[in-house]
PDB file of the backbone (N, CA, C, O) and the ligand in Angstrom, with CONECT records:
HET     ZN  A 101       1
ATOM      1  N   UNK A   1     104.491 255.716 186.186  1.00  0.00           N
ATOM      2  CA  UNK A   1     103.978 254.455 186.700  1.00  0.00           C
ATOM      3  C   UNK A   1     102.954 254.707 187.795  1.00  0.00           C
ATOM      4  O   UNK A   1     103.013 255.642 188.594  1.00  0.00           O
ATOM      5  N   UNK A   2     102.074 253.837 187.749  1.00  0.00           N
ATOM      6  CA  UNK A   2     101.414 253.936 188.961  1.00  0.00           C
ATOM      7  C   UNK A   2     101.664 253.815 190.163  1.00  0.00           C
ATOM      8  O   UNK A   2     102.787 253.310 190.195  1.00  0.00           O
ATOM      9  N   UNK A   3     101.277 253.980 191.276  1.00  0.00           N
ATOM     10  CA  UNK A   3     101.782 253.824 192.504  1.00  0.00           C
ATOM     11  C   UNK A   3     102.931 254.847 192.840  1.00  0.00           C
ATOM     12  O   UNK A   3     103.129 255.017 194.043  1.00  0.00           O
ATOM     13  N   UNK A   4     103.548 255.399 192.150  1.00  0.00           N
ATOM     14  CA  UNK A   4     104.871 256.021 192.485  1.00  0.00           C
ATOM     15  C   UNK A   4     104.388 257.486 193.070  1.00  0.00           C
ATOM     16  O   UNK A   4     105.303 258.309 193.107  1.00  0.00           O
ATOM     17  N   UNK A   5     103.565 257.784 193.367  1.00  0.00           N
ATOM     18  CA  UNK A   5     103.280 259.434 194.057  1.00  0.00           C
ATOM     19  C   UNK A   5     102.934 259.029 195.350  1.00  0.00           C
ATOM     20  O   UNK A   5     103.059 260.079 195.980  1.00  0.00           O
ATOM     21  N   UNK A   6     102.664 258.379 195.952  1.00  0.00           N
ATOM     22  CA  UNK A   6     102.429 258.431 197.383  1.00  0.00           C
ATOM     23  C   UNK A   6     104.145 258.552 198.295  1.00  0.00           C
ATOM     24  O   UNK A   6     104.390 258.314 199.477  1.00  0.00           O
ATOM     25  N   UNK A   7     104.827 258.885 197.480  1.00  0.00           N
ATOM     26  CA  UNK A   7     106.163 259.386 198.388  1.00  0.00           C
ATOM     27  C   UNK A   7     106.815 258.451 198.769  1.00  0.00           C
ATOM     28  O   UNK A   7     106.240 257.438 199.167  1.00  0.00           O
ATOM     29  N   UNK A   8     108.194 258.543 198.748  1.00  0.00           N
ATOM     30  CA  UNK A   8     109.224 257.922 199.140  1.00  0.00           C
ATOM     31  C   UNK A   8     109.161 256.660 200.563  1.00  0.00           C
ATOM     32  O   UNK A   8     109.559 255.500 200.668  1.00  0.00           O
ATOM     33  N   UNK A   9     108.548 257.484 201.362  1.00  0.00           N
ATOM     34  CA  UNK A   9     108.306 256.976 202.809  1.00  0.00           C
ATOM     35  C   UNK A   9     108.143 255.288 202.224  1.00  0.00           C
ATOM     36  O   UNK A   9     108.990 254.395 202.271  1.00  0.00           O
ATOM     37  N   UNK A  10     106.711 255.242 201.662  1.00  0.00           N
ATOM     38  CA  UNK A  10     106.296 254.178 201.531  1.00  0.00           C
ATOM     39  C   UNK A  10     106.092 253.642 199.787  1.00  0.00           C
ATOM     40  O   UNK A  10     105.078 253.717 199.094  1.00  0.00           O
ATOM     41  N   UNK A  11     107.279 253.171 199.478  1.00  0.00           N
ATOM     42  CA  UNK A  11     107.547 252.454 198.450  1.00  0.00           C
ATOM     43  C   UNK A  11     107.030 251.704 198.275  1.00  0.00           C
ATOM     44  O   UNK A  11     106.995 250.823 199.133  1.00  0.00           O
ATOM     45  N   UNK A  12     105.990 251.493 196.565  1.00  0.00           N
ATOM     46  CA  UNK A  12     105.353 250.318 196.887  1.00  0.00           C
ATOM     47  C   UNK A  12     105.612 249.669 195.470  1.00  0.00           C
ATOM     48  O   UNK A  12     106.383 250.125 194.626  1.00  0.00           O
ATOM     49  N   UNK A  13     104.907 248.624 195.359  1.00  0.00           N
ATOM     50  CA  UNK A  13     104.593 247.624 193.898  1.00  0.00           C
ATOM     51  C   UNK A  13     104.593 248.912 192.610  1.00  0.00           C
ATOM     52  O   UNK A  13     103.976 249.972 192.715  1.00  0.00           O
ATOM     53  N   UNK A  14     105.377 248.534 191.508  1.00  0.00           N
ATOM     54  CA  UNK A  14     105.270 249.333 190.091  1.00  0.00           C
ATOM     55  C   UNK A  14     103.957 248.531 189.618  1.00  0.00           C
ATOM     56  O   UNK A  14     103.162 249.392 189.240  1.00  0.00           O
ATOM     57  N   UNK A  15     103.330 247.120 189.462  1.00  0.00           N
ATOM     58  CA  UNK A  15     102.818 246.596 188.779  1.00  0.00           C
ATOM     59  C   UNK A  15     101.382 247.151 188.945  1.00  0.00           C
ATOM     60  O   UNK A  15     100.849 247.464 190.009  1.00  0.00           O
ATOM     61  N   UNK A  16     100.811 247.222 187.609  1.00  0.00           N
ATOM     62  CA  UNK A  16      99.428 248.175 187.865  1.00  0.00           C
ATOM     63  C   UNK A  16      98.335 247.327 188.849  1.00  0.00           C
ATOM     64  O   UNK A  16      98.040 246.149 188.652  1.00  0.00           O
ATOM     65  N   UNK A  17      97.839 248.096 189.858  1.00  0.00           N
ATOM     66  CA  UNK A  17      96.328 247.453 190.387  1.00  0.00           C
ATOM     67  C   UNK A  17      97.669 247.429 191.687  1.00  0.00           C
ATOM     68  O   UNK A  17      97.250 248.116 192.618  1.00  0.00           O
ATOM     69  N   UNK A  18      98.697 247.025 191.927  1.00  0.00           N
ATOM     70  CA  UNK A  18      98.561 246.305 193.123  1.00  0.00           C
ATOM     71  C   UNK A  18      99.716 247.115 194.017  1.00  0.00           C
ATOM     72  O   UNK A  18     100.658 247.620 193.406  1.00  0.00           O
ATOM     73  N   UNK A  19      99.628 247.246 195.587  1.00  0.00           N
ATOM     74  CA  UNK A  19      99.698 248.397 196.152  1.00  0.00           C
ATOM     75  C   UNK A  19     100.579 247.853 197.559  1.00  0.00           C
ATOM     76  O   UNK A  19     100.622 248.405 198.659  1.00  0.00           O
ATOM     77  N   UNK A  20     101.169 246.744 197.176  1.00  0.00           N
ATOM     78  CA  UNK A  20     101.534 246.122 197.895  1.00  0.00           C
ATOM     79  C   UNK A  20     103.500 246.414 198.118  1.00  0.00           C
ATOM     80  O   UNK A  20     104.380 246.209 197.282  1.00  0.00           O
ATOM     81  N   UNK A  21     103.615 246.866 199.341  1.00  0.00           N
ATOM     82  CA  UNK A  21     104.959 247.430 199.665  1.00  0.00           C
ATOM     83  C   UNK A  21     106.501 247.115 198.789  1.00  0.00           C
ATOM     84  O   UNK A  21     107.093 246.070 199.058  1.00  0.00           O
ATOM     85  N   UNK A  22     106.740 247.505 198.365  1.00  0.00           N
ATOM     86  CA  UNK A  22     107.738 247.238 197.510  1.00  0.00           C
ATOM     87  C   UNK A  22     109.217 246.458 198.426  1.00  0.00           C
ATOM     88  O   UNK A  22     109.973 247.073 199.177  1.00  0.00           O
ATOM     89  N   UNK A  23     109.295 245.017 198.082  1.00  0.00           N
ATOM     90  CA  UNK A  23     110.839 244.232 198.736  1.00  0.00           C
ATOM     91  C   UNK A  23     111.826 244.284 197.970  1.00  0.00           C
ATOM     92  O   UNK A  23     112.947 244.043 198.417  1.00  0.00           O
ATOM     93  N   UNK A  24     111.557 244.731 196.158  1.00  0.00           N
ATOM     94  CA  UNK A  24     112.670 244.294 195.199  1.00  0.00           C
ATOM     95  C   UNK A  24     112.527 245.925 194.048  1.00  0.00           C
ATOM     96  O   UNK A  24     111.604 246.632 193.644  1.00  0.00           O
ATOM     97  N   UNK A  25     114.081 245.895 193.901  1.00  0.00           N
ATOM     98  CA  UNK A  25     113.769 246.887 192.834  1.00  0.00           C
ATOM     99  C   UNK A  25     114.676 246.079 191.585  1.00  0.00           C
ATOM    100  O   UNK A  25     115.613 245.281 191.599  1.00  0.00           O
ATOM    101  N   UNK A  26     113.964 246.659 190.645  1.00  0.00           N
ATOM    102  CA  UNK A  26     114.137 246.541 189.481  1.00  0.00           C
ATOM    103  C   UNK A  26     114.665 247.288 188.778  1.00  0.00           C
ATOM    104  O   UNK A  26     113.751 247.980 188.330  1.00  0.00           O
ATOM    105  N   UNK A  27     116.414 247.918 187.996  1.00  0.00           N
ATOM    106  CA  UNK A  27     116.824 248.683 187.503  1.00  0.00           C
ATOM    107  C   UNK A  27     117.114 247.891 185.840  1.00  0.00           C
ATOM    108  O   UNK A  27     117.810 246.904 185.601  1.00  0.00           O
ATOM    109  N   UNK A  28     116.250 248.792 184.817  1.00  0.00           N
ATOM    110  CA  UNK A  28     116.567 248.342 183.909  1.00  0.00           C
ATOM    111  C   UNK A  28     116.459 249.507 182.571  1.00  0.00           C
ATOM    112  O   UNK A  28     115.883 250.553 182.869  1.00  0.00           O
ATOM    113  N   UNK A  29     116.803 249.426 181.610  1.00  0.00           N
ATOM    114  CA  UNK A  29     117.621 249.931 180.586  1.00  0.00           C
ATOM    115  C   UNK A  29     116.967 249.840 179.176  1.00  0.00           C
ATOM    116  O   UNK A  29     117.455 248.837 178.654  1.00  0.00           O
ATOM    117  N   UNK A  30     116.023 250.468 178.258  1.00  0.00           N
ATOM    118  CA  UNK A  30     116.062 250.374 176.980  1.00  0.00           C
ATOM    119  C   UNK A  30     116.698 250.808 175.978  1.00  0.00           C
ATOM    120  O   UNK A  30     116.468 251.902 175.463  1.00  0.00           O
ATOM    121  N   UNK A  31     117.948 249.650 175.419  1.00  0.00           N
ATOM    122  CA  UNK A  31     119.197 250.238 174.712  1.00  0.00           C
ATOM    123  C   UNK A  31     118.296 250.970 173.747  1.00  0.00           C
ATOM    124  O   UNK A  31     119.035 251.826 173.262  1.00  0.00           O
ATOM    125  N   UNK A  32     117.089 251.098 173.203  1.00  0.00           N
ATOM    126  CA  UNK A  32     117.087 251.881 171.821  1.00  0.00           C
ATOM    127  C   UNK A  32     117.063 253.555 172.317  1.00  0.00           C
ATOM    128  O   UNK A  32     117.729 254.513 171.925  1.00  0.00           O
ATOM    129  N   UNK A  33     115.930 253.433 173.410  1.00  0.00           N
ATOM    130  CA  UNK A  33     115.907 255.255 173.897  1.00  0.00           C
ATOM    131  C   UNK A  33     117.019 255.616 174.887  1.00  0.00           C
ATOM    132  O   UNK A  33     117.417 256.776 174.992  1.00  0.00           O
ATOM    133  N   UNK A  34     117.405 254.825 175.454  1.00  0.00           N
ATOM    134  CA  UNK A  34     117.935 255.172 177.001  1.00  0.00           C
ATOM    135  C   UNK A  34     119.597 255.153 176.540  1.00  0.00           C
ATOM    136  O   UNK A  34     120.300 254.420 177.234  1.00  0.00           O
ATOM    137  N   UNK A  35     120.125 255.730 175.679  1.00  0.00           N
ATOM    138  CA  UNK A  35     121.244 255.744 174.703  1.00  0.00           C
ATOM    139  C   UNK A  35     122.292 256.658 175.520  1.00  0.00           C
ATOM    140  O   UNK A  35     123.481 256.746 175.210  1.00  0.00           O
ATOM    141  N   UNK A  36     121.870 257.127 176.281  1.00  0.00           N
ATOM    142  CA  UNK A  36     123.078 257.958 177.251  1.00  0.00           C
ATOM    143  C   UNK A  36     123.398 257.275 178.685  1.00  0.00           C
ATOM    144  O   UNK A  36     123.972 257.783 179.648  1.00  0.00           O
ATOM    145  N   UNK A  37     122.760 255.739 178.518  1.00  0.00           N
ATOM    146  CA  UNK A  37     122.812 254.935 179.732  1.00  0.00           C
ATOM    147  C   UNK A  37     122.442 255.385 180.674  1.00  0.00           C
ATOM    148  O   UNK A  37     123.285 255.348 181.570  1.00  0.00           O
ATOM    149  N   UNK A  38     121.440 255.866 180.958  1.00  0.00           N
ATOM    150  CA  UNK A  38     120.278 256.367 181.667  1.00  0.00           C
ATOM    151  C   UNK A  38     120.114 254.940 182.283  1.00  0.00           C
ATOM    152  O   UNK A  38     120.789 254.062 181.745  1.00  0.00           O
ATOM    153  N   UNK A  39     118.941 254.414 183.826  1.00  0.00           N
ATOM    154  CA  UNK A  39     118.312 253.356 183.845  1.00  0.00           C
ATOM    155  C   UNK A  39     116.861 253.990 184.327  1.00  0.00           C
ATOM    156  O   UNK A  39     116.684 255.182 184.577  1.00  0.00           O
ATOM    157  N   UNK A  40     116.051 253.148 184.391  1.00  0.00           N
ATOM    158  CA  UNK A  40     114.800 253.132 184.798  1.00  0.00           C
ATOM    159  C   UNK A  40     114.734 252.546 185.818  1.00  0.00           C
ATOM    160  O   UNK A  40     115.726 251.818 185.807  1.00  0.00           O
ATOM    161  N   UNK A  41     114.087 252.350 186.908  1.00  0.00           N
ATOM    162  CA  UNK A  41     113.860 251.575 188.157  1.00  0.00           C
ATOM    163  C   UNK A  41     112.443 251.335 188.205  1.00  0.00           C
ATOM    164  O   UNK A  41     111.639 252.258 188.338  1.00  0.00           O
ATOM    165  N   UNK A  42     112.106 250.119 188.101  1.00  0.00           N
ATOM    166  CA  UNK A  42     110.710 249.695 188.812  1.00  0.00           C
ATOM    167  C   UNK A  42     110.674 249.288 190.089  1.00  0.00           C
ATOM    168  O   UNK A  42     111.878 249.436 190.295  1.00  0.00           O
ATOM    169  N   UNK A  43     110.277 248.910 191.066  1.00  0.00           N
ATOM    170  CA  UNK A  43     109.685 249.043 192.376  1.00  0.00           C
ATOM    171  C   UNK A  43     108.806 247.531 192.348  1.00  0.00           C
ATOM    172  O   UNK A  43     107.822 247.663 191.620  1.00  0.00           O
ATOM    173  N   UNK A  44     108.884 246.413 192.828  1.00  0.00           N
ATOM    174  CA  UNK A  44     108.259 245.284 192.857  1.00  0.00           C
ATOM    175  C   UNK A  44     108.337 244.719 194.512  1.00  0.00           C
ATOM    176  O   UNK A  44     109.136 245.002 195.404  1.00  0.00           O
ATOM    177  N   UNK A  45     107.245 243.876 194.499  1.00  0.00           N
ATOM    178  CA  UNK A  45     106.219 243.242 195.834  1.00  0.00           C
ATOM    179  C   UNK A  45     107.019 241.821 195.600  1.00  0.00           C
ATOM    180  O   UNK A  45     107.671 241.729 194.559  1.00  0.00           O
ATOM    181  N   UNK A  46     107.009 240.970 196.297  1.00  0.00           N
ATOM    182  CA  UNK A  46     107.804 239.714 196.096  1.00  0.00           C
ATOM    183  C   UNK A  46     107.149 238.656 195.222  1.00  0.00           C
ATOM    184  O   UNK A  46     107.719 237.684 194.725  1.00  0.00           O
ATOM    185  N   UNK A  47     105.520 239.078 195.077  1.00  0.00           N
ATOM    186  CA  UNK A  47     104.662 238.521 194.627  1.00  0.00           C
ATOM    187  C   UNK A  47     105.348 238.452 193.095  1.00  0.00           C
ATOM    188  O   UNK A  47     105.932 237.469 192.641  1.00  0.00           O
ATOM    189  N   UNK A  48     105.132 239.750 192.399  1.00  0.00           N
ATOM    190  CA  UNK A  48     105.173 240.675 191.165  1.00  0.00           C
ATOM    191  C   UNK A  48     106.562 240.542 190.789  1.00  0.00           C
ATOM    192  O   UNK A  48     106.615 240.351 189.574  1.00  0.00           O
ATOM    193  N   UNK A  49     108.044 240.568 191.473  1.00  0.00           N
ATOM    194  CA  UNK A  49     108.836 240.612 190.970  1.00  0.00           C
ATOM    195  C   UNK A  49     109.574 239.882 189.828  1.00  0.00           C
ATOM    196  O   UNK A  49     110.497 240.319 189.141  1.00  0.00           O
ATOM    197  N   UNK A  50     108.913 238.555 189.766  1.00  0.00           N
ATOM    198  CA  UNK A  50     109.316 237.663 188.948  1.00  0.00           C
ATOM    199  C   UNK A  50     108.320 237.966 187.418  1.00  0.00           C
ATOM    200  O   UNK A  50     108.751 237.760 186.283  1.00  0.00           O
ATOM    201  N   UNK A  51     107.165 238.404 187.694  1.00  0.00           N
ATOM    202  CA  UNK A  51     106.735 238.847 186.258  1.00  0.00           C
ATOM    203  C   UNK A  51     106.946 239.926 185.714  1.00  0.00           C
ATOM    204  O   UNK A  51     106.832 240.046 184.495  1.00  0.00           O
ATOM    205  N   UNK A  52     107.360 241.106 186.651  1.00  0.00           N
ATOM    206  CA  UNK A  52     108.178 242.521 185.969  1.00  0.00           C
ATOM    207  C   UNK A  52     109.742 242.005 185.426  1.00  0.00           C
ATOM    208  O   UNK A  52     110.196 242.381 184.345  1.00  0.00           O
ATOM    209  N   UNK A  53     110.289 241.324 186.116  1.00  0.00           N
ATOM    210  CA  UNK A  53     111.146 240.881 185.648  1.00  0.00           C
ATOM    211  C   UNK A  53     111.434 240.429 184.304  1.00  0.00           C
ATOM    212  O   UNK A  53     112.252 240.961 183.554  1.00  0.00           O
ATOM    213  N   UNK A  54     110.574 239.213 183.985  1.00  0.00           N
ATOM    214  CA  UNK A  54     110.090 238.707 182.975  1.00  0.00           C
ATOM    215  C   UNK A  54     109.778 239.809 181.670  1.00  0.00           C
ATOM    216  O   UNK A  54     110.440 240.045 180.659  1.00  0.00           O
ATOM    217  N   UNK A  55     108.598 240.314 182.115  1.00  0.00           N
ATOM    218  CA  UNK A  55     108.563 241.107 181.053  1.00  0.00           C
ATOM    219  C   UNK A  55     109.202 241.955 180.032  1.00  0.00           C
ATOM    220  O   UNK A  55     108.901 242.247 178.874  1.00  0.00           O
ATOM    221  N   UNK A  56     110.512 242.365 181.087  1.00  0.00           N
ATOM    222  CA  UNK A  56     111.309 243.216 180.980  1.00  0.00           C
ATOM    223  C   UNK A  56     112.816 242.190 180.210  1.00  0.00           C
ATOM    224  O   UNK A  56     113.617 242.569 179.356  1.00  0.00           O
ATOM    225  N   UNK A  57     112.733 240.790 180.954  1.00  0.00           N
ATOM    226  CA  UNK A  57     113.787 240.043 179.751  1.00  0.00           C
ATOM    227  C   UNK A  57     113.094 239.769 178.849  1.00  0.00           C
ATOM    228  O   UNK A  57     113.914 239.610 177.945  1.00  0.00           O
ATOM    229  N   UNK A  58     111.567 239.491 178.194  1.00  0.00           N
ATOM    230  CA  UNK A  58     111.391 238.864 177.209  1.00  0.00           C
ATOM    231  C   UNK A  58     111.523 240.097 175.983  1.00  0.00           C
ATOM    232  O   UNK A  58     111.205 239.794 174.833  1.00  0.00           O
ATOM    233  N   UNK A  59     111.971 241.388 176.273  1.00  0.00           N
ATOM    234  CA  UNK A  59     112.053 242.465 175.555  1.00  0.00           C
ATOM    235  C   UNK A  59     113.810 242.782 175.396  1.00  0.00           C
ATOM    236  O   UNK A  59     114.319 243.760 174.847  1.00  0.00           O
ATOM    237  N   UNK A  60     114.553 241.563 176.098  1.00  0.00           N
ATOM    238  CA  UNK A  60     115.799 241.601 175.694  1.00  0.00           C
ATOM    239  C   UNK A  60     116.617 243.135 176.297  1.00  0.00           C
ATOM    240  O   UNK A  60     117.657 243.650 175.888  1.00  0.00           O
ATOM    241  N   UNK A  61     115.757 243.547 177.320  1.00  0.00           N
ATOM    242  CA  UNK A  61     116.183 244.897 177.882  1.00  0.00           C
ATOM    243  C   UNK A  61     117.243 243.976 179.066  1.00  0.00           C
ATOM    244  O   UNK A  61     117.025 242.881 179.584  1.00  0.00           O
ATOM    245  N   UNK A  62     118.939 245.304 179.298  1.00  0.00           N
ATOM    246  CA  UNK A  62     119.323 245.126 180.113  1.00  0.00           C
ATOM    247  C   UNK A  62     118.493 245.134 181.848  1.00  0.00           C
ATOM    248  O   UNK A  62     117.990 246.187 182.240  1.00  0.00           O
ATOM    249  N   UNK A  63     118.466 244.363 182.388  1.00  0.00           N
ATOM    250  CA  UNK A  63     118.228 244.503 184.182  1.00  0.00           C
ATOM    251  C   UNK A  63     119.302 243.872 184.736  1.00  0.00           C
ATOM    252  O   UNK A  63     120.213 243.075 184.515  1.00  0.00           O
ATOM    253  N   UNK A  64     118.570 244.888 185.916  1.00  0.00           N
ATOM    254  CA  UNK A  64     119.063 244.339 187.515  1.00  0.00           C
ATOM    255  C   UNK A  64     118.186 243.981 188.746  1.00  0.00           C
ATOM    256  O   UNK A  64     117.475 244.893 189.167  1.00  0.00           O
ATOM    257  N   UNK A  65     118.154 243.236 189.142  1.00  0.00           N
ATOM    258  CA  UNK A  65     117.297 243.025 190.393  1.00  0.00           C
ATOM    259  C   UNK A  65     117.620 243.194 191.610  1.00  0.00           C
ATOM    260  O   UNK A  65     118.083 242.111 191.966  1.00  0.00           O
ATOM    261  N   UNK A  66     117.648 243.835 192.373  1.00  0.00           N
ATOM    262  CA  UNK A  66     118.055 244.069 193.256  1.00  0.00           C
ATOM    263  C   UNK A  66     117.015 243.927 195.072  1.00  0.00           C
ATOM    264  O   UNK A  66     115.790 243.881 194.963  1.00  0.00           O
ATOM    265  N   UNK A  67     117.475 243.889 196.171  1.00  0.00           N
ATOM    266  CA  UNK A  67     116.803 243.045 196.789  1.00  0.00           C
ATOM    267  C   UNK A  67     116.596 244.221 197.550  1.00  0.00           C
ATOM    268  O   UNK A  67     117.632 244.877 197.649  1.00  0.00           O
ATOM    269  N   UNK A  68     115.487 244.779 198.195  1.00  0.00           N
ATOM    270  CA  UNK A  68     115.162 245.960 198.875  1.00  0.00           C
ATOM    271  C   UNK A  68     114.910 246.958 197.914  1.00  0.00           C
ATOM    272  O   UNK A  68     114.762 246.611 196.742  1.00  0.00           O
ATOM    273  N   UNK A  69     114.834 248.240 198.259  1.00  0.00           N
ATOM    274  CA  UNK A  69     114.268 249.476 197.547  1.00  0.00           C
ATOM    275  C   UNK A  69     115.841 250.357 197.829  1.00  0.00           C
ATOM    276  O   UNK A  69     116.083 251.049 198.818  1.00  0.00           O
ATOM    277  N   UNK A  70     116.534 250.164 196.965  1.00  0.00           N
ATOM    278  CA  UNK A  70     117.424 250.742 197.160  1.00  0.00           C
ATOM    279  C   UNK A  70     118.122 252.518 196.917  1.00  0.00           C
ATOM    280  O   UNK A  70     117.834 253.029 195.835  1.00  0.00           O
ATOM    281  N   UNK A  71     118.670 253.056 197.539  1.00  0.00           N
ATOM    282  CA  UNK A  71     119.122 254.711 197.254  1.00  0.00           C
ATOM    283  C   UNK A  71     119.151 254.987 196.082  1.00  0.00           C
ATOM    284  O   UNK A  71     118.543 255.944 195.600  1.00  0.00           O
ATOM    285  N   UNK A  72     120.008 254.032 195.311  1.00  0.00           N
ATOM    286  CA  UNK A  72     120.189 254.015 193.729  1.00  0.00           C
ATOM    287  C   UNK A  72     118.456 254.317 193.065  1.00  0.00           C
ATOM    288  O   UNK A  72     117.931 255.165 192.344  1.00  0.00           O
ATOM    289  N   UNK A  73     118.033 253.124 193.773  1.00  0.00           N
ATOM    290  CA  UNK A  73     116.329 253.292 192.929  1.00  0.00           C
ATOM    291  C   UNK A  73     115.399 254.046 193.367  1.00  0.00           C
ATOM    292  O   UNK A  73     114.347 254.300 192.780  1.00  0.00           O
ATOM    293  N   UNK A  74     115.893 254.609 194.874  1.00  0.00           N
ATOM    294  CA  UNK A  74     114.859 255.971 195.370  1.00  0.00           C
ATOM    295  C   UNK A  74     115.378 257.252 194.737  1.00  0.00           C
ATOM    296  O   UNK A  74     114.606 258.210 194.772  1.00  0.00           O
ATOM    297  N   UNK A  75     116.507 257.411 194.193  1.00  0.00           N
ATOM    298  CA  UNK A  75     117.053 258.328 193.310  1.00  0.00           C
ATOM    299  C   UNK A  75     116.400 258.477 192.019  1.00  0.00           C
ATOM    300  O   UNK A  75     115.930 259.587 191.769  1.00  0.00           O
ATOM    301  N   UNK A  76     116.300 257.633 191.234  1.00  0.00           N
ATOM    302  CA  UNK A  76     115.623 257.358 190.051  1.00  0.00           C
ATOM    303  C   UNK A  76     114.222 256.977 189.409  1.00  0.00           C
ATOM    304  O   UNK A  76     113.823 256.895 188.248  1.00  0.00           O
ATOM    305  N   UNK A  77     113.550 256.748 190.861  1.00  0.00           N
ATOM    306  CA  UNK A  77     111.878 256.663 190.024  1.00  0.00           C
ATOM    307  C   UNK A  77     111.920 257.228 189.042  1.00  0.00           C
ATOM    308  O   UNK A  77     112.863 258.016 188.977  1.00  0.00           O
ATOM    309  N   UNK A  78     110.886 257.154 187.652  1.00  0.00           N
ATOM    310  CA  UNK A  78     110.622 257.754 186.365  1.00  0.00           C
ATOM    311  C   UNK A  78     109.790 256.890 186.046  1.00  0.00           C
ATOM    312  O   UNK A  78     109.225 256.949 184.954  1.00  0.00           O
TER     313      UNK A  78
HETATM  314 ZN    ZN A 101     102.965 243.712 193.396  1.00  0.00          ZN2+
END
């Protein structure tokens, strides 16, 4: 994803173009690959969170939303 190399310190937005500090993470799941229950974490701005969100239910993928940038999701960028 984009945004995700400028380091832990400063967590920001997953959504492409925008660079804006990350308030919400997003842990979510594609049952077809992610078959060993693996999750994915996206990284969202308060702006963005409701359309990563979105995107991610209209594909019928398990999420979680979660409020801050949490250990769980600084563990797991991918
Ligand atoms: Zn954003």
């Amino acid at each position: 994803m984009i945004g995700l190399g400028r380091g832990l310190d400063e967590p920001v937005c997953s959504r492409a173009g925008c660079s804006e500090p990350a308030e919400w993470s997003i842990v979510w799941r594609n049952p077809r690959i992610h078959t060993d229950g693996r999750t994915k974490t996206w990284l969202a701005c308060t702006e963005h969170v409701g359309y990563l969100r979105d995107f991610l239910a209209t594909r019928d993928f398990p999420l979680e939303v979660l409020a801050g940038v949490s250990d769980r999701a600084k563990g797991d960028l991918a």
